[in-house]
Backbone as a printed PyTorch tensor [residue, N CA C, xyz], in Angstrom:
tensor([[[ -7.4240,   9.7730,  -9.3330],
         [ -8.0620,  10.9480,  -9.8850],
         [ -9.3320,  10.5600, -10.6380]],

        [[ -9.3130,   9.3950, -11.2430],
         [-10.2100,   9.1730, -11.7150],
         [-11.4620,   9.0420, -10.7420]],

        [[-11.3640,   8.3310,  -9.7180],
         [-12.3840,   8.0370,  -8.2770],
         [-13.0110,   9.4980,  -7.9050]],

        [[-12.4180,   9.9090,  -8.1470],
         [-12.2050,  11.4570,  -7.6790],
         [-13.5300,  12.1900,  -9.0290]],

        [[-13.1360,  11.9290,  -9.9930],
         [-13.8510,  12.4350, -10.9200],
         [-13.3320,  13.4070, -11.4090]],

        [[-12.3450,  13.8780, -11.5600],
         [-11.2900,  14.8350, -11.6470],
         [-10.5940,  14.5240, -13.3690]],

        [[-10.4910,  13.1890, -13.4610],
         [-10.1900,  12.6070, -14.8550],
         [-11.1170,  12.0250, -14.9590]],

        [[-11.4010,  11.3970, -16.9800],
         [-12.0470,  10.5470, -17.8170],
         [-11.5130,   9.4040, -17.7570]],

        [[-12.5250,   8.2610, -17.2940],
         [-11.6750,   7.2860, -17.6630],
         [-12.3940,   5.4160, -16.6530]],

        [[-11.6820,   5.1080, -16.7610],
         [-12.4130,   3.5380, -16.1310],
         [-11.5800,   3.5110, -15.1720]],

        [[-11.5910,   3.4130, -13.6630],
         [-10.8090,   2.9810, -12.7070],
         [-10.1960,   1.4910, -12.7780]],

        [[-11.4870,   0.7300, -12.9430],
         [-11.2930,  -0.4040, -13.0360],
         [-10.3810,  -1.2310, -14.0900]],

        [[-10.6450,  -0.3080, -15.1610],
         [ -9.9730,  -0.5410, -16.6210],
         [ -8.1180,  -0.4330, -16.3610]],

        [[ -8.2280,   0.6520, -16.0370],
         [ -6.6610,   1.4130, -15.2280],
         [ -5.8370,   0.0910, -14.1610]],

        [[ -6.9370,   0.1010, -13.5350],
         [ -6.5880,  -1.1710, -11.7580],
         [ -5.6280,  -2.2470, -12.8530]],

        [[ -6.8920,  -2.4650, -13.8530],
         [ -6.7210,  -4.1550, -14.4260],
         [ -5.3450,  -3.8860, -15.0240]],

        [[ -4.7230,  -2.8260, -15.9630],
         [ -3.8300,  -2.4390, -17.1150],
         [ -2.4020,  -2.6200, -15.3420]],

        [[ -2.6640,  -1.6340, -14.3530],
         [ -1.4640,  -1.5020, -13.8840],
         [ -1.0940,  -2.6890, -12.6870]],

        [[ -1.7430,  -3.7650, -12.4730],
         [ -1.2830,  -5.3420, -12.2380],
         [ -0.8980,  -5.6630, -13.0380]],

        [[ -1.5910,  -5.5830, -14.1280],
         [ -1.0600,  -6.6140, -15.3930],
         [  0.5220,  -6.1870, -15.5520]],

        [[  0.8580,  -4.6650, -15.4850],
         [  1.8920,  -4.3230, -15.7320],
         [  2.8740,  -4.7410, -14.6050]],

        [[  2.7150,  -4.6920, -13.5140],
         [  2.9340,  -5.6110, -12.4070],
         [  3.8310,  -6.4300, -12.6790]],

        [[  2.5570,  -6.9660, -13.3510],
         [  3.3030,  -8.6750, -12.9960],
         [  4.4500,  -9.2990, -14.6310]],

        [[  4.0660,  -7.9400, -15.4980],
         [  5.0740,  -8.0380, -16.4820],
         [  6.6280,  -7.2840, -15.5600]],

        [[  6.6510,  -6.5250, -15.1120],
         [  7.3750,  -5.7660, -14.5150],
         [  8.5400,  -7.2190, -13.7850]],

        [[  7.9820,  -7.9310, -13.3550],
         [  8.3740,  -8.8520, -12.0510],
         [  8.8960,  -9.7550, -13.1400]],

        [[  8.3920, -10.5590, -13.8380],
         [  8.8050, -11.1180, -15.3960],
         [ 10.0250, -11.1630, -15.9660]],

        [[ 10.1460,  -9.2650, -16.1180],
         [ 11.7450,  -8.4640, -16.6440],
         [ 12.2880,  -8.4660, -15.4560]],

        [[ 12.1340,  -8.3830, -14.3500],
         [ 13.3610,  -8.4950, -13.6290],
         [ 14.0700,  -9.9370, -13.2320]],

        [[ 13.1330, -10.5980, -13.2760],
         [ 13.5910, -12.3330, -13.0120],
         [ 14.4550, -12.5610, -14.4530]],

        [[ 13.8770, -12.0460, -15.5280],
         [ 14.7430, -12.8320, -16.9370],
         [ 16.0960, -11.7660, -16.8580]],

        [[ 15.8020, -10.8540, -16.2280],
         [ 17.1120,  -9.9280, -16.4060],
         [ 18.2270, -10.2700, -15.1850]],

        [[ 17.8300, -11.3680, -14.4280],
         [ 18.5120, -11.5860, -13.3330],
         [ 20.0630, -12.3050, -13.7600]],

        [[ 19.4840, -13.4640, -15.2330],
         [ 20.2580, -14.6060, -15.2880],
         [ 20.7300, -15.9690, -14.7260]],

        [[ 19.5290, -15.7010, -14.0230],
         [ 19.1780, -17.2710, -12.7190],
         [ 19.2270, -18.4630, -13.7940]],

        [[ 19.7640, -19.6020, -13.1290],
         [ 19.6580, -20.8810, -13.7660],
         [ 18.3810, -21.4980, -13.1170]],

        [[ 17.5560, -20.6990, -12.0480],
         [ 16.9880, -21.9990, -11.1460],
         [ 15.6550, -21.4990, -12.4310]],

        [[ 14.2360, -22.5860, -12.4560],
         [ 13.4930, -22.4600, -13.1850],
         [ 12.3520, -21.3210, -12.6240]],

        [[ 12.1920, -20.3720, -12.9100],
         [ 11.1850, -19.5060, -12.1150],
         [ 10.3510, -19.6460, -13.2780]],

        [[  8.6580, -19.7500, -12.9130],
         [  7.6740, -19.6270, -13.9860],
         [  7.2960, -17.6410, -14.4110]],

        [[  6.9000, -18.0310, -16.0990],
         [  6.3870, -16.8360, -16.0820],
         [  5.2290, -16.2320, -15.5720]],

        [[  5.1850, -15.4090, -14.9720],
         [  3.7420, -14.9620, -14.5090],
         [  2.7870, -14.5950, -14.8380]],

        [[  3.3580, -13.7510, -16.0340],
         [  2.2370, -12.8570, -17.0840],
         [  1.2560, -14.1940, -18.2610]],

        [[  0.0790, -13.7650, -18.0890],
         [ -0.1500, -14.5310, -18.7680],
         [ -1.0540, -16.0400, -18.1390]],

        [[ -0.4140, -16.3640, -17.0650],
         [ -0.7070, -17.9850, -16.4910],
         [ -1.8880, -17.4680, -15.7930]],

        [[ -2.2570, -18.8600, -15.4210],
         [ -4.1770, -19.0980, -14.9860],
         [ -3.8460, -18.5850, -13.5730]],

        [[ -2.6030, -18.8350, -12.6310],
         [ -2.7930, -18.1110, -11.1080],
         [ -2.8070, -16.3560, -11.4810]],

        [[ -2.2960, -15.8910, -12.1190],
         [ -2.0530, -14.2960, -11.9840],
         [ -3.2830, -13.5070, -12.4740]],

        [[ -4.2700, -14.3780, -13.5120],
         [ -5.5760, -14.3300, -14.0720],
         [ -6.7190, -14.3020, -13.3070]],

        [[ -6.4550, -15.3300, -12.2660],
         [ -7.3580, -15.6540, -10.7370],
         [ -7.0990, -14.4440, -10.0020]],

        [[ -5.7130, -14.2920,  -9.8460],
         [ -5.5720, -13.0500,  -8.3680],
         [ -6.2460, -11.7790,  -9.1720]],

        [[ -6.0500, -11.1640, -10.5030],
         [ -5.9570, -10.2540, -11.0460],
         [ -8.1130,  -9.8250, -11.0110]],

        [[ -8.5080, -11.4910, -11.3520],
         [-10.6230, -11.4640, -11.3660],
         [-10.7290, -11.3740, -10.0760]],

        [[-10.0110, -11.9120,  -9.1510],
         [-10.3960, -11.0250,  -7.7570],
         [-10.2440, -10.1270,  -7.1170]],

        [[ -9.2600,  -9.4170,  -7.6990],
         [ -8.9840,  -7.9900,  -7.6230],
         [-10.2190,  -7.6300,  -7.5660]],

        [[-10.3010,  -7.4190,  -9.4730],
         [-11.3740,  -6.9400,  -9.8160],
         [-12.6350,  -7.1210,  -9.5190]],

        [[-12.9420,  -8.2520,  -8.9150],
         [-14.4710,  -8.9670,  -8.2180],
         [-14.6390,  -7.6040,  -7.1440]],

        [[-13.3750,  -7.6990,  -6.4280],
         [-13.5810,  -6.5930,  -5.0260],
         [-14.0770,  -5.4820,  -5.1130]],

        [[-13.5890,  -4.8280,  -6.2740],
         [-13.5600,  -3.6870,  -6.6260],
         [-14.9450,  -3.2100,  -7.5520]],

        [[-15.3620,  -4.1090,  -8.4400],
         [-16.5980,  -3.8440,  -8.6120],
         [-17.6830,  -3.5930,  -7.8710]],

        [[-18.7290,  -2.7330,  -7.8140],
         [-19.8170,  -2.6250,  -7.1020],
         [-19.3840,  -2.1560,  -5.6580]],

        [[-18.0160,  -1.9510,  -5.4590],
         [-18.0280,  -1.2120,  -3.8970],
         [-18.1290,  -0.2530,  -3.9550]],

        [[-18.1340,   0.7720,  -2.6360],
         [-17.7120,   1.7670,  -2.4240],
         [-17.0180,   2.6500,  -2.7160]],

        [[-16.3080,   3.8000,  -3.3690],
         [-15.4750,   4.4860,  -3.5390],
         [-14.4270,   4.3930,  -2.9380]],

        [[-14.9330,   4.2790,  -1.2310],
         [-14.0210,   4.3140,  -0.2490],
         [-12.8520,   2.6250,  -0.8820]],

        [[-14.2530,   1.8220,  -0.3490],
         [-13.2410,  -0.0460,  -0.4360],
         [-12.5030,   0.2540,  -1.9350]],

        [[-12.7240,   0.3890,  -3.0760],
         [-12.3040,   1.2820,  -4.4470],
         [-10.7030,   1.4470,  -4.3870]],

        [[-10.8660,   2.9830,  -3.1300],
         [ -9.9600,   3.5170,  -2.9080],
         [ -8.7390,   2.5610,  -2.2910]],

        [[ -9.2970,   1.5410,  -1.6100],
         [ -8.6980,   0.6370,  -0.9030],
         [ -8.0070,  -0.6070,  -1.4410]],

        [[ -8.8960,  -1.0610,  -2.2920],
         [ -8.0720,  -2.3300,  -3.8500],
         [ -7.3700,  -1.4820,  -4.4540]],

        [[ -7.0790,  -0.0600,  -4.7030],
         [ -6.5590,   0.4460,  -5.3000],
         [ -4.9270,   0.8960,  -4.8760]],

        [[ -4.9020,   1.1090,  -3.3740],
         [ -3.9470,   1.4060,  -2.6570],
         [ -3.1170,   0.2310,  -1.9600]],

        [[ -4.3180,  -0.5190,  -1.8060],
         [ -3.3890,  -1.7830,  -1.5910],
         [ -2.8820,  -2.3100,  -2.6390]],

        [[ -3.2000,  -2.6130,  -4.2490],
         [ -2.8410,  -3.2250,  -5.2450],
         [ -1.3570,  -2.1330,  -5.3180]],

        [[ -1.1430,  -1.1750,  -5.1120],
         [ -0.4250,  -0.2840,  -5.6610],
         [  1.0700,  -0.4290,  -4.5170]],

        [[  0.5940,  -0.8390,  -3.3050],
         [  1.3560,  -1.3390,  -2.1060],
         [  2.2060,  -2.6550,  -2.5830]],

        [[  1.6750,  -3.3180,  -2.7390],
         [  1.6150,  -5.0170,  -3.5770],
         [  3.0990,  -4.4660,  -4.6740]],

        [[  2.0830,  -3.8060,  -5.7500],
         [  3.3370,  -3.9020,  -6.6390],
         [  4.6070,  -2.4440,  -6.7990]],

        [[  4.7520,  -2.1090,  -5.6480],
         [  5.7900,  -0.6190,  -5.1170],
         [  6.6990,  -1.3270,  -4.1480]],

        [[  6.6510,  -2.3990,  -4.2010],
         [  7.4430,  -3.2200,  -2.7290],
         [  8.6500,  -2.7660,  -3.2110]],

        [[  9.5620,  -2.1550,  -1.8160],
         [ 10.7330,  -1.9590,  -1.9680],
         [ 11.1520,  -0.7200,  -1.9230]],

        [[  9.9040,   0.5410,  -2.2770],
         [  9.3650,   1.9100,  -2.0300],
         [  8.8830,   2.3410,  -1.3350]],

        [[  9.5000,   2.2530,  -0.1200],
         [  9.3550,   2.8810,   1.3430],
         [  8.5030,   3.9910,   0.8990]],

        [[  8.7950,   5.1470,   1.0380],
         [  8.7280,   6.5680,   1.1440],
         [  7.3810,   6.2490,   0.3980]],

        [[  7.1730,   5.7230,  -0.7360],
         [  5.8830,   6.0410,  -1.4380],
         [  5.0200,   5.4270,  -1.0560]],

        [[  5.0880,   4.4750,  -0.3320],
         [  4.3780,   3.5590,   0.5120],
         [  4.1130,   4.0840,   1.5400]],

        [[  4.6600,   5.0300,   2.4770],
         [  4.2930,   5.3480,   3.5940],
         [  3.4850,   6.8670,   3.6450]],

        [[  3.4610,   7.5690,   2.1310],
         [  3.1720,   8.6080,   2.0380],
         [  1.6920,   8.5580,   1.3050]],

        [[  1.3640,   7.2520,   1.2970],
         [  0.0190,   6.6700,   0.6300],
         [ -0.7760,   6.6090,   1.6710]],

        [[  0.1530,   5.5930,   2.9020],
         [ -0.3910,   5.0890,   4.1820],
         [ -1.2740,   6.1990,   4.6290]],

        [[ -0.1710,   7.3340,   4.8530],
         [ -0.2860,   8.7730,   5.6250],
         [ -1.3600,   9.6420,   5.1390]],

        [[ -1.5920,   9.5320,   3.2180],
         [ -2.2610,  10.1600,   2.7720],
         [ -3.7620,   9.5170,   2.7230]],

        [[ -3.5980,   8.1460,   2.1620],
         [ -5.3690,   7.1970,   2.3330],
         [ -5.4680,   6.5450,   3.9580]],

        [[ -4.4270,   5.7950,   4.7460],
         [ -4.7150,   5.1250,   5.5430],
         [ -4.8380,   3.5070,   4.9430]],

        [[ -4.6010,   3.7750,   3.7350],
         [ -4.7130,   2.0110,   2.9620],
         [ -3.1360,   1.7820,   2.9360]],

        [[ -2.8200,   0.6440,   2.2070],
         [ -3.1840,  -0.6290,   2.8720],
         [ -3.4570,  -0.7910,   4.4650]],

        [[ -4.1790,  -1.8130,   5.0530],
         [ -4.5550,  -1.8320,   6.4070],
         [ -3.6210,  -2.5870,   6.3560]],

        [[ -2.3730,  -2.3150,   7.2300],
         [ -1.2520,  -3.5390,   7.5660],
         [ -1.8190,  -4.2090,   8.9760]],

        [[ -1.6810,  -4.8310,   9.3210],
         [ -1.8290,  -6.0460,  10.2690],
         [ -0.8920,  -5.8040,  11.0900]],

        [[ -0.7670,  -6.4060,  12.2560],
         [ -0.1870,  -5.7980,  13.6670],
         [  0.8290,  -7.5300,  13.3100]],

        [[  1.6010,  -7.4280,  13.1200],
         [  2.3490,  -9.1220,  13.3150],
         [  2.3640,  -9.8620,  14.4610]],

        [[  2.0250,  -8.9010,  15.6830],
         [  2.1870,  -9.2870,  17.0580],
         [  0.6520, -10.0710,  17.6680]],

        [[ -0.5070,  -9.8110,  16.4930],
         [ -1.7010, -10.1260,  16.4260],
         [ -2.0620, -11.3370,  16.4190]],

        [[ -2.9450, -12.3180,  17.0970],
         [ -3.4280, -13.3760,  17.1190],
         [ -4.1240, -14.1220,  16.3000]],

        [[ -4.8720, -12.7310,  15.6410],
         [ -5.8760, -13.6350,  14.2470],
         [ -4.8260, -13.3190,  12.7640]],

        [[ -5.6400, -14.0540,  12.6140],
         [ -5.5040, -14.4280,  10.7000],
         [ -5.6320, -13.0680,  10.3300]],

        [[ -4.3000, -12.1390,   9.9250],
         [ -4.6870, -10.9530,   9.2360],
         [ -4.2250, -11.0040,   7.5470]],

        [[ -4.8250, -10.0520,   6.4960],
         [ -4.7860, -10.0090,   5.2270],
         [ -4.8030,  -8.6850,   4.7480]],

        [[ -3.9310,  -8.5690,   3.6590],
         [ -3.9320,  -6.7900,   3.5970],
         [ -4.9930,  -6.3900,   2.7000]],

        [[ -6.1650,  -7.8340,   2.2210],
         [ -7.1380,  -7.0980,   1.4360],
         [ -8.2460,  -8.1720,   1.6110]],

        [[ -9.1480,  -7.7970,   2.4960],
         [ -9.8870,  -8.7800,   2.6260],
         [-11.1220,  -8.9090,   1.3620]],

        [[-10.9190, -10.6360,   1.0870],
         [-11.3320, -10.9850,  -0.4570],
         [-11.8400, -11.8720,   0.2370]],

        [[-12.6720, -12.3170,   1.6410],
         [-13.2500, -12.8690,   2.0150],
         [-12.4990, -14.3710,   2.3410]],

        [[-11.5910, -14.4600,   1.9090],
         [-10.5130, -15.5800,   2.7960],
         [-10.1630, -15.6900,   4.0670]],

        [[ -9.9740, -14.4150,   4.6980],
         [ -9.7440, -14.5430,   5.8420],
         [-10.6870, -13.4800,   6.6890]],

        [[-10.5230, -13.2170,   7.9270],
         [-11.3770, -12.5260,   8.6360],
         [-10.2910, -10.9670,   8.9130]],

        [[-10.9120, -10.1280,   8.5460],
         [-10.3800,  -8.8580,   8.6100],
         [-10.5770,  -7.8840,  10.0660]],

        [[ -9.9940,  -8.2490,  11.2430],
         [-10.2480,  -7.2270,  12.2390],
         [ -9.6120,  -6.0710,  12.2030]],

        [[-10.2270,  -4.9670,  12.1270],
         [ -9.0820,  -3.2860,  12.6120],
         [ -8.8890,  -3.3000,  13.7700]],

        [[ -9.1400,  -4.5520,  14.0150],
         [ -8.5100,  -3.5500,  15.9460],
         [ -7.2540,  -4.0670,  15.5390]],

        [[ -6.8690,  -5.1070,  14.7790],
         [ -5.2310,  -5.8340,  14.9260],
         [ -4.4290,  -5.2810,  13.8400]],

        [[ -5.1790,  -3.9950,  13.4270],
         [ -4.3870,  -3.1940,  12.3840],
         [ -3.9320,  -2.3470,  12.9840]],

        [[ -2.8080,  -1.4160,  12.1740],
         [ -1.5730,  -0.3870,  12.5300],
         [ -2.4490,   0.9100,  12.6470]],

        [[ -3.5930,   0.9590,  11.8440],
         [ -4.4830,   2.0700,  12.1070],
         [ -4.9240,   2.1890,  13.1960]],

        [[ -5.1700,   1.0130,  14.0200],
         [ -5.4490,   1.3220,  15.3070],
         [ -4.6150,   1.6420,  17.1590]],

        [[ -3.3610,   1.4120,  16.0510],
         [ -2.6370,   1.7480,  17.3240],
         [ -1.2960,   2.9860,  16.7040]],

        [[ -0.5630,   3.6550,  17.5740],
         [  0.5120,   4.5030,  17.3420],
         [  1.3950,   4.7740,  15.9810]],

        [[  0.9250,   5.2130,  15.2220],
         [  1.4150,   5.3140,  13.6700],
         [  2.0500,   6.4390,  13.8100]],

        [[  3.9620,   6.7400,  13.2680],
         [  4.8450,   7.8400,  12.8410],
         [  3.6640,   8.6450,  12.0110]],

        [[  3.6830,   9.8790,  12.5350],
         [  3.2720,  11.0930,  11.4340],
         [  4.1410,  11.7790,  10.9290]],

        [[  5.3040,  11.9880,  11.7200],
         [  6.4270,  12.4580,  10.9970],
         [  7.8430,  11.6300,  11.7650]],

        [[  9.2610,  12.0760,  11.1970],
         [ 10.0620,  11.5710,  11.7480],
         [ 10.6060,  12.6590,  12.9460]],

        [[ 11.7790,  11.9040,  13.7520],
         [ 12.2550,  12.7040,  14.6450],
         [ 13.0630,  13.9760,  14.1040]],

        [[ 13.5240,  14.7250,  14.3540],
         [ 14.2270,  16.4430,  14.6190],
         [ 15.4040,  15.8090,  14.2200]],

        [[ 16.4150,  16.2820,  13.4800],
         [ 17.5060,  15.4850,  13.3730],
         [ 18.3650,  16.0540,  14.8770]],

        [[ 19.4490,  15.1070,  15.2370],
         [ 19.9140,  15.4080,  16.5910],
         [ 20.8930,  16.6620,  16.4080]],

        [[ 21.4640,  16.5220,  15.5220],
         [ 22.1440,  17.4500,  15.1920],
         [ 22.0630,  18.6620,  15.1280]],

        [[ 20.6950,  18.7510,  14.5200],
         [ 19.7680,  20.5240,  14.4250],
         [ 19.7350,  20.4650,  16.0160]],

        [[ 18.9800,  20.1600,  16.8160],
         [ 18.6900,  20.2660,  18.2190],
         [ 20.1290,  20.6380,  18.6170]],

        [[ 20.6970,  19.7430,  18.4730],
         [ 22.3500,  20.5190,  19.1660],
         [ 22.9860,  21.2250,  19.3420]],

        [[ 22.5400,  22.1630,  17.8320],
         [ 23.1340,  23.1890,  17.1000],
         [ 22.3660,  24.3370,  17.0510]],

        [[ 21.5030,  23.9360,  16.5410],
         [ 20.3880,  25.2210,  17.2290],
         [ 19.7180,  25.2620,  18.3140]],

        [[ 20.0210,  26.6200,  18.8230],
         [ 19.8460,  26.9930,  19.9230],
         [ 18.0000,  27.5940,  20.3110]],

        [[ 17.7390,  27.6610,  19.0670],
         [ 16.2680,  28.4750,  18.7420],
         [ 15.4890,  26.7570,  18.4370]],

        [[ 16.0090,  25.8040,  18.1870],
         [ 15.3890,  24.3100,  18.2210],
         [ 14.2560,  24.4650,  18.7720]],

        [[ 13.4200,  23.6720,  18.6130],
         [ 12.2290,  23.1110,  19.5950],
         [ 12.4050,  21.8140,  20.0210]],

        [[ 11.8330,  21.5280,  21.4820],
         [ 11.9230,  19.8140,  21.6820],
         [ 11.5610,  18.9550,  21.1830]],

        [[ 12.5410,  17.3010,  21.0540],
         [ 12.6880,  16.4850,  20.2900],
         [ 11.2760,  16.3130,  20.1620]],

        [[ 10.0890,  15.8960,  19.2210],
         [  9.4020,  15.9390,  18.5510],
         [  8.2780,  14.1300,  19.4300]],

        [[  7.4890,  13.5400,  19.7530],
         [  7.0940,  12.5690,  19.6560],
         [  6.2150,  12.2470,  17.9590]],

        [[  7.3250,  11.5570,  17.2470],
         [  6.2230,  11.3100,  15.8610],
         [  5.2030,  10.7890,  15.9410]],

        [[  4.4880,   9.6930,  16.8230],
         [  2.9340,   9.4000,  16.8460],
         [  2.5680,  10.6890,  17.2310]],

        [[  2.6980,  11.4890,  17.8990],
         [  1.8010,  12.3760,  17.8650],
         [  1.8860,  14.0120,  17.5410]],

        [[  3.0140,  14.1820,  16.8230],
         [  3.2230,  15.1830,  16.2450],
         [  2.5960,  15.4600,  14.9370]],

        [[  1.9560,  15.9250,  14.7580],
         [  0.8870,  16.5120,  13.3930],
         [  1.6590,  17.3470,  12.4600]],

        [[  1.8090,  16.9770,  10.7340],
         [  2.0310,  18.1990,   9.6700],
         [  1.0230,  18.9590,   9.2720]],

        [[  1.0670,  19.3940,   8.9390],
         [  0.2710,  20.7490,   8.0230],
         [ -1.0020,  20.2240,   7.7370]],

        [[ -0.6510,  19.2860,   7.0330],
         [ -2.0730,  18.4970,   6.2770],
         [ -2.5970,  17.2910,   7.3370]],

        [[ -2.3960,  17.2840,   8.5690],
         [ -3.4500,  16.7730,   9.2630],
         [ -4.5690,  17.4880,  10.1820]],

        [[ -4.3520,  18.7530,  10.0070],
         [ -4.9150,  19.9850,  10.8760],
         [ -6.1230,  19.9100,   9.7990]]])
């Protein structure tokens, strides 16, 4: 909202506060685990400081759009495990660019200039669910049903 201009406020300032929280987040769940093995803390150390200035390197001086994109991918990054909100981001920005696994090159879900970023070997470019299937059951049962549905290419409301 802020990108948007809709709210007051620093995007960037926000980006930096909700990694950081991140990676405190990841912190409490490792100490809350009760593991004997030694896991380091994250918050705080010189690697999470590095990933966190290149975040922010990316994100400075781009586009709204690329913006929109460190923003959705950072938010991908730390939602792991949150299907639904993850896929309703996908559906809604098209960010993160996931990578095709079946792909030949070097793919990265945020190109920071490490690796080489092609869209053709991204999911954007080939058959993406827009919605799910009809449950079988409704079809069975109702008689007024419509046919089973193809989700790549069945459209909701908000893609018209």
């Amino acid at each position: 909202m802020i990108l948007e201009g809709l709210i007051a406020g620093s995007a960037k300032d926000k980006l930096e506060e909700a990694m950081e929280a991140s990676f405190r987040q990841v912190d409490e769940v490792v100490a809350g685990t009760g593991t004997t093995q030694e896991v380091p803390v994250l918050t705080g150390s010189e690697e999470v400081a590095n990933y966190i200035g290149a975040v922010l390197a990316s994100f400075e001086g781009a586009s709204a759009e690329r913006q929109l994109e460190v923003i959705i991918t950072q938010k991908w990054v730390s939602t792991f495990g949150d299907p639904v909100d993850q896929y309703a981001d996908l559906r809604r920005t098209g960010y993160p660019r996931i990578p095709n696994p079946n792909a030949s090159g070097n793919e990265y879900q945020l190109d920071m200039g490490d690796f080489p970023l092609n869209p053709n070997f991204t999911v954007q470019n080939n058959e993406f669910p827009k919605s799910l299937f009809w449950p079988q059951n409704e079809l069975n049962l109702n008689q007024n049903a419509p046919a089973q549905k193809t989700p790549a290419n069945y459209t909701i409301f908000w893609d018209n």
